[in-house]
C-alpha positions in Angstrom: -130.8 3.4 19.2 -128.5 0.8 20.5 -127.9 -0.2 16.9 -126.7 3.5 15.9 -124.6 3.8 18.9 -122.9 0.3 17.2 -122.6 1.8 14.4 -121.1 5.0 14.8 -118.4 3.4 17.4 -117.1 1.1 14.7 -117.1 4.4 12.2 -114.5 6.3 14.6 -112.8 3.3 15.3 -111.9 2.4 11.6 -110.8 5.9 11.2 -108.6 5.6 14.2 -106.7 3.0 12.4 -108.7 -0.1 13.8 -110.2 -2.9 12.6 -107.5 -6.1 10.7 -104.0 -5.8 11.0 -103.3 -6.9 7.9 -104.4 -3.5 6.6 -102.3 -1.6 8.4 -99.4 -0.8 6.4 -96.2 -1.7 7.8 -93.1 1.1 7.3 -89.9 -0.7 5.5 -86.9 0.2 8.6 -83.5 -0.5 8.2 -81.5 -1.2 11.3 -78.3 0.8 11.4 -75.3 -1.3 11.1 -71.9 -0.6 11.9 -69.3 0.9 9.4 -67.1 -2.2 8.9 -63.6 -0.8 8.2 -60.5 -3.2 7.9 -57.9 -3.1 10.6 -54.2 -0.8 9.6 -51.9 -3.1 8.1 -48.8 -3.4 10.8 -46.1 -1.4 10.1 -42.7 -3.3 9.3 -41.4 -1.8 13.0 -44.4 -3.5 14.5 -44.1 -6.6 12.3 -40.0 -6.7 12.8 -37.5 -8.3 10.4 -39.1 -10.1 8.1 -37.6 -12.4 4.7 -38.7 -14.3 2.2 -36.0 -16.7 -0.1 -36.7 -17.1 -3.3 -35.3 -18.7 -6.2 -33.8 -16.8 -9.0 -33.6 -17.3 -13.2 -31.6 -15.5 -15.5 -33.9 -13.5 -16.6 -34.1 -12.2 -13.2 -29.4 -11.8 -13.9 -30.0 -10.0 -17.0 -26.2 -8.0 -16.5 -24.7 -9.7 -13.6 -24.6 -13.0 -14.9 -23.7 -14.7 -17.9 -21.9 -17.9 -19.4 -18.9 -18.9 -18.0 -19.7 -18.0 -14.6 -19.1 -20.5 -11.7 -22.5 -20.7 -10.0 -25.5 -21.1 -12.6 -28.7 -19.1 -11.7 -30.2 -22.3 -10.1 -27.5 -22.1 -7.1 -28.4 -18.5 -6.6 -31.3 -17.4 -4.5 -33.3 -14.1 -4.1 -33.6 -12.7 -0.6 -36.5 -10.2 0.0 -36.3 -8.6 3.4 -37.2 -5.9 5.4 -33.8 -3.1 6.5 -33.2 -0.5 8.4 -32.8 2.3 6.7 -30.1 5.3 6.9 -33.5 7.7 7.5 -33.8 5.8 11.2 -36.7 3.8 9.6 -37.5 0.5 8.8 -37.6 -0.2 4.8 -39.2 -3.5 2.8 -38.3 -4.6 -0.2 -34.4 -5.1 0.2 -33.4 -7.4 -2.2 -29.9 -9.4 -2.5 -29.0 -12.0 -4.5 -26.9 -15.0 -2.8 -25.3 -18.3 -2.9 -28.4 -21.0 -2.1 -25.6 -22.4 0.0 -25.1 -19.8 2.2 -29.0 -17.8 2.0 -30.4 -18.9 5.5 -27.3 -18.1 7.1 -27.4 -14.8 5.8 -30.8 -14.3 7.0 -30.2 -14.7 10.0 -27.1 -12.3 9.9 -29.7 -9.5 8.3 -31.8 -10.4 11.4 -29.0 -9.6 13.6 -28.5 -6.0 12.0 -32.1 -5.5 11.7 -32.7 -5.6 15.7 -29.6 -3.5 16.7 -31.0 -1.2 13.7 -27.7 -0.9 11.8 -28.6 1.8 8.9 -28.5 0.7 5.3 -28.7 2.9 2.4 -30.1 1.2 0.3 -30.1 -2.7 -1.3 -30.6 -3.7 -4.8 -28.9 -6.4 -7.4 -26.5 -5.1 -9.2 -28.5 -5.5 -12.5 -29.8 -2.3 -11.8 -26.8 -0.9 -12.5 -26.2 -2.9 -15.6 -23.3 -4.8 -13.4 -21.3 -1.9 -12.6 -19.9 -2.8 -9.5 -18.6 1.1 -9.7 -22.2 2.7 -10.2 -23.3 0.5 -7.5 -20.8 1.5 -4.9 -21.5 5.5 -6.2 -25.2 5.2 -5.3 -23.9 3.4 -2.1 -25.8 0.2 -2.5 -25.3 -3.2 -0.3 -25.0 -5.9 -2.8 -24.1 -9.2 -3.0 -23.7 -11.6 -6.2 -21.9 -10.0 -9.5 -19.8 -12.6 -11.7 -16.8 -10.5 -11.9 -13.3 -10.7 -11.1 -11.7 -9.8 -8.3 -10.1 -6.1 -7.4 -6.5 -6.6 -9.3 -6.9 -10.2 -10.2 -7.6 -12.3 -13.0 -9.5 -14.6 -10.4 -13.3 -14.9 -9.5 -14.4 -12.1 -7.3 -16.0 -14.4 -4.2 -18.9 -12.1 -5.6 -18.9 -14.3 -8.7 -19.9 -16.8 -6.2 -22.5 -15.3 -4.2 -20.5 -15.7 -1.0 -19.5 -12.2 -0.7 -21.5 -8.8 0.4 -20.6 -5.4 0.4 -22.3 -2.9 2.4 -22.8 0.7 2.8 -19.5 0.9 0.4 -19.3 4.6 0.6 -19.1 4.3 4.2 -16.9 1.9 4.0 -14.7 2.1 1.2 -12.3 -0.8 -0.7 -8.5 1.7 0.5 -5.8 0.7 -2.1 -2.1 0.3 -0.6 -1.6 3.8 -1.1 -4.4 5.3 0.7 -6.6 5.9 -2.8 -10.3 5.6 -3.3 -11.7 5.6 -6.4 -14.6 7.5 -5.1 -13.8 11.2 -4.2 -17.4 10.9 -2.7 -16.4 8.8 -0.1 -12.5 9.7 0.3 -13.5 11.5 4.0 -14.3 7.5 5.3 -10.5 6.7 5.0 -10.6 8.1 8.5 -11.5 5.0 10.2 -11.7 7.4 13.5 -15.4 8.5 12.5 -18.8 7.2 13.5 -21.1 8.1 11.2 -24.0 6.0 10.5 -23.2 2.9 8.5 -19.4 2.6 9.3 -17.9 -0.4 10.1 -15.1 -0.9 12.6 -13.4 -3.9 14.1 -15.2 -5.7 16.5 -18.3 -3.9 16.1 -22.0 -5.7 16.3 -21.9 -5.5 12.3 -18.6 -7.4 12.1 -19.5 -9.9 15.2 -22.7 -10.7 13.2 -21.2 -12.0 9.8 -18.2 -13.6 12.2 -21.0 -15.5 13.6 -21.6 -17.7 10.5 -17.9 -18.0 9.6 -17.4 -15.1 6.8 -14.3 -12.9 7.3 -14.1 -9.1 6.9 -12.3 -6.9 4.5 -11.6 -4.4 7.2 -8.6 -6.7 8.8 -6.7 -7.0 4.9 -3.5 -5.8 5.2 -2.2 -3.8 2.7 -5.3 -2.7 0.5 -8.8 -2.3 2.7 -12.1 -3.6 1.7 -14.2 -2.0 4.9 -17.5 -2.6 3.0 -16.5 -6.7 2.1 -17.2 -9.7 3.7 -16.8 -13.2 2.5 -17.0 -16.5 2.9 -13.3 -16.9 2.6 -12.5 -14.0 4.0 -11.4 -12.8 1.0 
């Protein structure tokens, strides 16, 4: 009897699931993990001004240079920075092609203009214009090296050089002797009394900034006015 009883306990108790471990089977679960998502890249307001300085070949010149020109492409450098832009917003990919001389300097005049967010239109080389120094200053672009002469001279431009920057043109527009601009888009900027965005007057933080590394302004010419110019030279 007590052998039955045995019996019939182990029975129930193997088809409860008793009995080796090793048979029981063992479910396959899969922890939940986390959905790993990569942090926002930092906007260029958060990151601030940032510029890189590269150098420059002439394939890179394919209009604005060519033989004869007083700085070869090796004494020219590409500067890629961050602006701020006429829509009240910081913009990358400004580029502006230089004097290696003079390219840290300018970086830290871009700098300057960056933090007191003084609006740029845009800023491109001048090849994208095929050199036109005209269609450059109709699509109001900032731009820097162009091996041309200078306005009414026979000379070198100190463009041709890399030592000389025009910005927001149409803002600030080159005023012959007579009063004329060549650019009827940008004839109501004579009146030097405004203060739209992008204008330049005398002793403003635009004119303090380039001042600050030694290059003159247009603005102060008598006779003809180049508001958008500064130079090296001052000329």
């Amino acid at each position: 009897m007590a052998a039955a009883a045995l019996i019939a306990v182990t029975s129930v108790a193997a088809a409860c699931g008793g009995g080796d471990d090793a048979d029981e089977p063992t479910a396959s679960v899969t922890p939940p993990t986390a959905t790993e998502t990569a942090p926002p890249s930092p906007s260029p307001t958060e990151q601030g001004f940032q510029a890189d300085v590269k150098r420059v070949t002439r394939e890179d010149l394919p209009h604005s240079w060519r033989r004869g020109c007083p700085v070869p492409p090796s004494g020219l450098r590409m500067i890629e920075m961050t602006y701020w832009g006429m829509d009240d917003r910081p913009h990358t990919g400004g580029r502006l092609v230089v004097n290696a001389k003079a390219a840290e300097d300018l970086v830290g005049v871009f700098r300057k203009l960056f933090d007191i967010r003084y609006p740029i239109e845009r800023m491109e080389p001048v090849d994208k214009y095929r050199g036109s120094d005209f269609d450059s200053i109709e699509a109001n672009n900032t731009s820097a090296f162009n091996c041309r002469r200078a306005t009414g001279s026979s000379a070198f431009s100190q463009h041709a050089y890399g030592l000389a920057i025009d910005i927001n043109p149409c803002q600030n527009p080159y005023v012959y002797p007579d009063g004329r601009i060549a650019h009827k888009d940008c004839t109501k900027y004579r009146n030097r009394d405004r203060n739209d965005p992008g204008m330049i007057h005398a002793g403003d933080e635009v004119v303090d900034a380039f001042e600050s590394i030694g290059w003159g302004w247009g603005g102060e010419w008598t006779g003809a006015k180049d508001y958008q110019h500064f130079s090296s030279n001052g000329r």
